[in-house]
C-alpha atoms as one frame of an Amber mdcrd trajectory, in Angstrom:
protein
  34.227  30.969 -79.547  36.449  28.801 -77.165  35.241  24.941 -77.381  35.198
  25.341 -73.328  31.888  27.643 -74.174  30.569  25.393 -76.488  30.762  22.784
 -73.635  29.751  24.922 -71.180  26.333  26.459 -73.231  25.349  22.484 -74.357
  24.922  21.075 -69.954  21.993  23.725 -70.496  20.278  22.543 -73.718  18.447
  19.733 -72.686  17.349  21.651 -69.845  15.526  23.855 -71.748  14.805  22.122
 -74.854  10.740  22.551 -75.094  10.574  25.138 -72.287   9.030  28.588 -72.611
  10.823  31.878 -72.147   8.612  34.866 -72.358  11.228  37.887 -73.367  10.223
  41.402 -73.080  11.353  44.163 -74.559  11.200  48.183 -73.834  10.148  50.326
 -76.524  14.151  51.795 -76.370  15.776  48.544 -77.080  13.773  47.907 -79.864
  14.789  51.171 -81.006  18.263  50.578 -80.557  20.809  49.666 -83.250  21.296
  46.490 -80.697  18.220  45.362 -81.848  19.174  43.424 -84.804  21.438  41.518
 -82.301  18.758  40.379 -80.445  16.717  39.295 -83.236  19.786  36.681 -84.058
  20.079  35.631 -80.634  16.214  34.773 -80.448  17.158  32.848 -83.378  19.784
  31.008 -81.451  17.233  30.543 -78.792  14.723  28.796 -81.448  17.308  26.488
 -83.047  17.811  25.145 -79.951  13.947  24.085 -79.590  12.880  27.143 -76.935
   9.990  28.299 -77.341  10.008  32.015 -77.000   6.837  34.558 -76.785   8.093
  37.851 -77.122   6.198  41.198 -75.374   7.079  44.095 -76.191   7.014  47.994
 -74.443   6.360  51.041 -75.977   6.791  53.950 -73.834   9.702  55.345 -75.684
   7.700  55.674 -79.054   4.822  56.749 -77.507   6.996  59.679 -75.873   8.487
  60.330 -79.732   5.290  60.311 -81.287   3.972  62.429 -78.957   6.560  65.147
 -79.577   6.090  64.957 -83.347   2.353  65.544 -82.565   2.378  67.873 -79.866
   0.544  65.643 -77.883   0.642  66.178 -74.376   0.317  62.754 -72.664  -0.764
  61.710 -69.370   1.491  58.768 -69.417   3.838  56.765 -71.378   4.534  53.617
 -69.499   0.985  52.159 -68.822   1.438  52.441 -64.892  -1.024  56.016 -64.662
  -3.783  57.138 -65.719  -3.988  57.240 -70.136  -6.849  60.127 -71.274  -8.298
  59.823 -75.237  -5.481  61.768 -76.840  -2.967  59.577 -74.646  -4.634  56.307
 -76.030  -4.601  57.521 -79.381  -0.859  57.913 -79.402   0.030  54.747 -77.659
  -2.416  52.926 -80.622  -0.392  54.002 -82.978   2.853  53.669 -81.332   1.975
  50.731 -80.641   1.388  49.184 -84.239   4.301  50.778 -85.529   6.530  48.712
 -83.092   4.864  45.609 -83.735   5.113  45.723 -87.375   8.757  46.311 -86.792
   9.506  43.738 -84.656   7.444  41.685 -87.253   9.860  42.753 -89.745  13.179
  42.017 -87.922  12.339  38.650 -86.769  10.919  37.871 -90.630  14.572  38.955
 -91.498  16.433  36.408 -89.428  13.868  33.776 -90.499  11.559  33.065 -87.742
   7.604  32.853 -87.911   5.895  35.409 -85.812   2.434  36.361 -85.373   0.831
  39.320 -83.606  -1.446  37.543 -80.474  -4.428  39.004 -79.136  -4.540  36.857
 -75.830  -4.988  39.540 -73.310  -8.204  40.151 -72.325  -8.359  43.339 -69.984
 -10.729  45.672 -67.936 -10.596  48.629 -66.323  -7.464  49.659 -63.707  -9.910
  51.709 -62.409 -10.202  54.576 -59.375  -7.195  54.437 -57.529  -6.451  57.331
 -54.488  -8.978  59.072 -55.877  -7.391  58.975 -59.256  -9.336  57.683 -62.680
  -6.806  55.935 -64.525  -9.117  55.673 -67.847  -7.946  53.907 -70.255  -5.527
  52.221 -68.310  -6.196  48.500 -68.117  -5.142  45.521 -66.602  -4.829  41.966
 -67.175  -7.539  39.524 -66.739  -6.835  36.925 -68.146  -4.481  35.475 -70.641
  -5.947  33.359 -73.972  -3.011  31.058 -73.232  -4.850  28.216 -75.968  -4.325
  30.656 -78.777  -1.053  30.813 -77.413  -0.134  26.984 -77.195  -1.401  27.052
 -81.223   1.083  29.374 -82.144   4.042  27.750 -79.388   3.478  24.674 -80.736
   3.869  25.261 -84.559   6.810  27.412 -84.269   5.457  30.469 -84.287   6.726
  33.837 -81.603   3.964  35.185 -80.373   4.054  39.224 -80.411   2.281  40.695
 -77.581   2.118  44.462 -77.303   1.086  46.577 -74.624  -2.101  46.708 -75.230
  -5.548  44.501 -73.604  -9.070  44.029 -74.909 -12.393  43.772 -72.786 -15.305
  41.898 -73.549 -17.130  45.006 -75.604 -13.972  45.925 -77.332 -12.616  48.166
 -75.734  -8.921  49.174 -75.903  -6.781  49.564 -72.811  -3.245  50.813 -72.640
  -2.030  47.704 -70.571   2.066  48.070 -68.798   3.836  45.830 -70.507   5.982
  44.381 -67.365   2.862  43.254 -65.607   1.792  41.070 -69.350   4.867  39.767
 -69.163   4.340  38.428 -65.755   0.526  37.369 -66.182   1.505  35.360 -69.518
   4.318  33.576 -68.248   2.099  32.295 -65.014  -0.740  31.543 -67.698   1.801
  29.423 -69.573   4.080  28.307 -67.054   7.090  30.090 -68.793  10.610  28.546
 -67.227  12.029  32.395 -67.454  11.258  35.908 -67.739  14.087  37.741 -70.013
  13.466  42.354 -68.937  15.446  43.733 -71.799  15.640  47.332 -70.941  18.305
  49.815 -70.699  19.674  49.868 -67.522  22.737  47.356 -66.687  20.133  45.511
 -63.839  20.128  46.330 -60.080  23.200  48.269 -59.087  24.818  48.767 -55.680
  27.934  51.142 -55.377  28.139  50.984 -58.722  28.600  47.275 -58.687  25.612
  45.156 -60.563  23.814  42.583 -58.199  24.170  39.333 -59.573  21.825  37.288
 -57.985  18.574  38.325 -55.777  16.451  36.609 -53.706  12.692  36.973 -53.687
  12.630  38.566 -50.471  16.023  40.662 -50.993  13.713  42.030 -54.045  10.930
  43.112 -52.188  13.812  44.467 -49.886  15.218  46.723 -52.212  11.577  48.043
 -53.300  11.115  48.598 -49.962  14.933  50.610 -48.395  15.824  51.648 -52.463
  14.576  54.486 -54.354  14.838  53.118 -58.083  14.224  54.303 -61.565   9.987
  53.356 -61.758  11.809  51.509 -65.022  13.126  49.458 -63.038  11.585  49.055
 -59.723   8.796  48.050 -62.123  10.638  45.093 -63.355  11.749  43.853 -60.175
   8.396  44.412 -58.942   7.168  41.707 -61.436   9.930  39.593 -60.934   9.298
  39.108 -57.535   5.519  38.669 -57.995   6.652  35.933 -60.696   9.102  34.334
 -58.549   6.731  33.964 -55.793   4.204  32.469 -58.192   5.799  29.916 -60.586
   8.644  30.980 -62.216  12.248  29.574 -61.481  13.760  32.797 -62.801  13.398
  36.219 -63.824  16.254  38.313 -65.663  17.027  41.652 -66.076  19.483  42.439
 -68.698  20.627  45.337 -70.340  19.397  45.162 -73.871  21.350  47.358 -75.386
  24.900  45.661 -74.528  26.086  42.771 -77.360  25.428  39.146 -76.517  23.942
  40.114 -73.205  20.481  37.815 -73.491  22.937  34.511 -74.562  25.970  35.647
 -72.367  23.084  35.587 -69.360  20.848  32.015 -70.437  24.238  30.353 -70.972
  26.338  30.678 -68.035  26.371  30.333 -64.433  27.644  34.068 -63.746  25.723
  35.782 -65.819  25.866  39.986 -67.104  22.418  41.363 -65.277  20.809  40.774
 -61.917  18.566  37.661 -61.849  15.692  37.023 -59.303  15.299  33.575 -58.125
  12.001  31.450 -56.698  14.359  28.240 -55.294  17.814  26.744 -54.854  20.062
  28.713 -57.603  22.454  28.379 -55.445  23.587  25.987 -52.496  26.206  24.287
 -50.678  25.504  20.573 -50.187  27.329  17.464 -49.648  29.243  15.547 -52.197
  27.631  12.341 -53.975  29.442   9.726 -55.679  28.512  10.387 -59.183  30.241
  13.877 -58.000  33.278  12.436 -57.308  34.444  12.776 -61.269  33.549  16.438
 -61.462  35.445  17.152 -58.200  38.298  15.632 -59.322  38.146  17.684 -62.318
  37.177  20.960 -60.510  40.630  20.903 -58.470  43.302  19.416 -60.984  44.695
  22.320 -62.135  45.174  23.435 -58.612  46.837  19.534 -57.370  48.911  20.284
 -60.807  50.135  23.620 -59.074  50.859  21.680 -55.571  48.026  23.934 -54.266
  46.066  20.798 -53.007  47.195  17.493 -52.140  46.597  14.890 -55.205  43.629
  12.654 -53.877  41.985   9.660 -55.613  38.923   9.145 -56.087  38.565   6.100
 -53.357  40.108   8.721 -51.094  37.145  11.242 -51.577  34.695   8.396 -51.571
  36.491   6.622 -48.054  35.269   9.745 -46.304  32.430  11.274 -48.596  30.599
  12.542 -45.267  33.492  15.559 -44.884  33.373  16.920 -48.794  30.689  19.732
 -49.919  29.990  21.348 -53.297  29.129  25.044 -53.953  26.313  24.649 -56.963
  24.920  27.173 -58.791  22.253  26.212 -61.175  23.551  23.107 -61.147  26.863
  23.904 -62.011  29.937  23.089 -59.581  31.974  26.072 -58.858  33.815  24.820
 -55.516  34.126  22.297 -52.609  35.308  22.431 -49.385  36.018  19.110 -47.029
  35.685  19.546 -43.417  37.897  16.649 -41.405  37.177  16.443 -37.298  39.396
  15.332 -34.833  37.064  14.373 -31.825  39.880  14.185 -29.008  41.283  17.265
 -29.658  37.557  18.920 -30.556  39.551  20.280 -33.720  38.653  20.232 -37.627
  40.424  20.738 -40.199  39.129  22.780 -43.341  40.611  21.141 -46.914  40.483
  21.070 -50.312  38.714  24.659 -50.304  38.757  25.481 -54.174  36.791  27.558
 -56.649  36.704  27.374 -60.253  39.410  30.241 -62.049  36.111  31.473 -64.197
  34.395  31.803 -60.888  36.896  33.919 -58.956  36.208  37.200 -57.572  32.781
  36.698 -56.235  33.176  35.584 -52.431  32.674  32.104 -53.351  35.904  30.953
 -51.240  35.038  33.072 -48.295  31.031  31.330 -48.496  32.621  27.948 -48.422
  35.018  29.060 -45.689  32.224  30.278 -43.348  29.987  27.568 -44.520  32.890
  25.214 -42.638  33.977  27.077 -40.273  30.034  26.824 -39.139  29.549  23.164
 -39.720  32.654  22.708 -37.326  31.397  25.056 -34.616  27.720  22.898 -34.674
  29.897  19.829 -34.656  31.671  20.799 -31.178  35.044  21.695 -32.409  36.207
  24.274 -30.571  38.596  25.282 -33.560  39.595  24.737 -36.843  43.020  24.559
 -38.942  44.006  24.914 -42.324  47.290  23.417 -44.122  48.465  25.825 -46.816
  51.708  26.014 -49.317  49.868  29.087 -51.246  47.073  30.685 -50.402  48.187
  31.390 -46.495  47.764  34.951 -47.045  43.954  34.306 -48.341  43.431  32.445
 -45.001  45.240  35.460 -43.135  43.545  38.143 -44.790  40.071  36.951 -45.533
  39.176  34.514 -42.527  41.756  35.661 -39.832  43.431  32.790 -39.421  46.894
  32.885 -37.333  50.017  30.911 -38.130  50.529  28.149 -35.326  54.132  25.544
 -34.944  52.649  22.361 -36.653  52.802  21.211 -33.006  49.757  22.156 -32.922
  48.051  19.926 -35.083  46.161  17.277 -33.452  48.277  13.993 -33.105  46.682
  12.268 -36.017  47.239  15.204 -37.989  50.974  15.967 -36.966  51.937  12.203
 -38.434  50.465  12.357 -41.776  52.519  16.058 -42.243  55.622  15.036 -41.117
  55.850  12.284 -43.826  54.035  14.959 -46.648  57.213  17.165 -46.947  55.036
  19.790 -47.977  56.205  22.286 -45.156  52.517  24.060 -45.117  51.873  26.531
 -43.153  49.866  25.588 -40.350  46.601  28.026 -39.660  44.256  28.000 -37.349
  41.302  30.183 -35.827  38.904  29.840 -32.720  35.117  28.699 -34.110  33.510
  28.511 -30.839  30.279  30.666 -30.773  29.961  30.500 -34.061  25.989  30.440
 -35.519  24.615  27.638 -36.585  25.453  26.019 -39.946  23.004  27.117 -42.542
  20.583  24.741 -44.479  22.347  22.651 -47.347  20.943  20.620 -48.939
């Protein structure tokens, strides 16, 4: 591991020290020799004072042990209807998978304990359909909970639900996922499944709004697997969770390489501002500076001090995500000549590749065209082609700066390339915060 990760994995410790992730787990990731790699990263998790409550599926067992019974089931993933014979199975699948996630986590040293917090009751008659033994949640014994939370125990949930006589239900275990961490006001939600997330052309989403989730459920046809999970995540995000990950739980490293870092590996749903461009503070002003030295090294950007940033604060922006700064942009306006000029665009080199520049440009480009410029100009040594090609910009004389403007590059020696691009009619600039 690079020291640069070490610093990068401790800005999020104290931001989760004490918090609550509730990780779940399908029944063919626990099966998976993966497995034992997620045991030691839930270890990581717990050294690091998270508190972690762990549910787990059980589909794919229930679909083995089926087979080696010739059981024929009525359904394996607790969203239709479960008969007597289909209950059976699923009991028994069901303590078998506990017992060995019981085991692992015993292995890499952690205290676990099997909870019976959810209380359940019939899914009922749905289209006409008895779903029998199918349950839902009702409520979640989030004290028993809290006991084992707060002496260091991981809860074990499995997909199962109790009502007040006794009876079992065969409860999904996406849905307890989602009713525990509202009962306990978990910070995440960690899917650990076998799919790589969401993916588009082939490409995985990254990031996904609450509405762009219920989008997708609406214009996508998706594995059930996982329009399940987003399903869930959306509900959760809409309730009163910050975040809700889906990860492939069979890759390496996936749950750490996705709590640590601002990219992440699987497609996260988010409830608020995981990511926005806002202005630039002064206790900024440090990070900025640090953000865009290599590139004032490389005579990319011109070398600024930090009184220079601060003597016109009002024109710098930050691209965050989840805190993190990844980019800036400063817009400059020339009232007379109803012209602004776009500087110090930068994005971070780990950060590259992900249409961060081209948000930051637009996000200007925007601001200027709600100012009342009429258009806006950029001063480049290197990256003229990137204004070219990505924001159709045009090469102008540097007569065509503004007068201001014209002075200060005369005496920079720089010989940038001067582009520029119309901005009026642009849309409004959106919300930053």
């Amino acid at each position: 591991m690079k020291v640069s990760d070490l610093r990068g994995i401790l800005q999020y410790i104290p931001r989760f020290r004490e918090k609550i992730f509730v990780v779940a787990l399908d029944g063919d990731v626990v099966a998976s020799p993966n497995f034992g790699n997620i045991l030691l990263d839930l270890a990581v998790l717990r050294s690091l004072n998270i508190k972690v409550i762990l549910v787990h599926g059980a589909a794919f067992q229930i679909e083995q042990l089926a087979k080696e019974r010739s059981v024929v089931i009525t359904n394996s993933d607790g969203t239709g209807p479960t008969d007597e014979a289909t209950l059976n199975v699923s009991i028994d699948a069901g303590i078998r998978i506990t017992n060995e996630i019981m085991q692992g986590l015993t292995s890499v040293d952690l205290r676990a304990a099997y909870a019976n917090v959810i209380i359940s009751h019939p899914f009922g008659i749905r289209g006409g359909v008895d779903y029998l033994h199918t349950g839902k949640v009702e409520r979640v014994d989030t004290q028993l909970l809290r006991l084992f939370l707060d002496e260091g125990i991981i809860p074990v949930i499995a997909p199962m639900g109790f009502d007040g006589e006794g009876k079992t239900f065969r409860v999904n275990s996406d849905s307890i996922a989602f009713e525990v961490a509202e009962a306990v006001r978990a910070m995440k939600i960690i899917y650990l499944m076998a799919d790589d997330g969401l993916c588009v052309n082939g490409e995985v989403v990254r990031e996904l709004s609450i509405d762009g989730a219920e989008e997708v459920l609406k214009r996508r046809k998706l594995n059930p697997n996982l329009a399940s999970k987003i399903e869930q995540g959306a509900r959760a995000c809409r309730s009163s969770i910050p975040r809700v990950h889906l990860l492939n739980g069979l890759v390496n490293e996936a749950l750490l390489s996705e709590v640590f870092s601002h990219e992440g590996i699987g497609t996260m749903i988010y409830s608020n501002d995981y990511q926005q461009i806002r202005r630039v503070f002064k206790k900024d002003v440090r990070a900025v500076m640090g953000l865009i030295r290599q590139s004032v090294n490389n005579e990319e950007l011109i070398r600024r001090t930090r009184a220079d940033i601060i003597a016109r604060i009002d024109d710098y922006w930050v691209l965050e995500i989840d805190r993190t700064l990844v980019g800036c942009v400063a817009l400059h306006c020339y009232e007379p000549e109803k012209m602004a000029e776009l500087a110090c665009l930068y994005v971070a080199k780990d950060s590259e590749g992900q249409g961060f520049g081209r948000k930051l440009m637009t996000f200007a480009e925007k601001r200027a065209a709600e100012k009342g410029m009429e258009k806006i100009f950029a001063l480049s040594t290197q990256a003229f082609a990137y204004f070219q090609q990505k924001g159709g910009y045009r090469e102008v004389p540097p007569s065509a700066l503004p007068a201001e403007r014209l002075e200060k590059y005369q005496t920079s020696n720089r010989n940038s390339k001067v582009l520029m691009k119309n901005v009026v009619g642009l849309s409004k600039v959106p919300k930053a915060l």
